[in-house]
N, C-alpha and C positions, 0 to 999 in steps of 0.2 A: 504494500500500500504506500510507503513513505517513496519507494522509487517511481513510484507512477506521479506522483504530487512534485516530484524532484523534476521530471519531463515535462510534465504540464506547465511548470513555473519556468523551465529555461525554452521553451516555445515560445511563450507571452512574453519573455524575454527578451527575447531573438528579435521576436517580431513587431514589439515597439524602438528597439534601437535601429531596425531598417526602417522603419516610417519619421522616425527624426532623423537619421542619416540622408533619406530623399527629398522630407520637405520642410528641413531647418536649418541643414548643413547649407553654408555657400560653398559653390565650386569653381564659381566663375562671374565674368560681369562680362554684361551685353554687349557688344562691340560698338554699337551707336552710341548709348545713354551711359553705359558705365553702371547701370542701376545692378545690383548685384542679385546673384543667381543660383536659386538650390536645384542638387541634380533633376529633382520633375520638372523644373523649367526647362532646364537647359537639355533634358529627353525630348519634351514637346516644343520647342521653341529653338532649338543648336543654339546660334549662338547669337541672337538675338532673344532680347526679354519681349513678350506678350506685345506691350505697344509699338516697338519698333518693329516688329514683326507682322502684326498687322496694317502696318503704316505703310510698309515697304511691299508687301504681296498684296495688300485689298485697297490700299488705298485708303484705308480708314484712321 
């Protein structure tokens, strides 16, 4: 029982230090703005942040 509770808490563990690792860590900053950039940005956006990205492909 105690090694089942020992897995389940280094799971929840695991898997909250990946979710602040992707969307708290900086890893980079936008090449336009400079605004800085956690790895879910810079997976859905390279390397451009959200505005300059939509600035530069839509026109927006």
């Amino acid at each position: 029982m105690t090694m089942e509770k020992n897995v389940t808490m280094e799971i929840i563990g695991n898997f909250a230090k990946t979710v602040h690792e992707t969307h708290d860590v900086i890893v980079r900053e936008c090449d336009y703005c400079g605004k800085p950039m956690t790895a879910s940005e810079a997976n859905d956006y390279g390397t451009l942040c959200e505005r300059c990205y939509m600035c530069e492909y839509y026109n927006e």
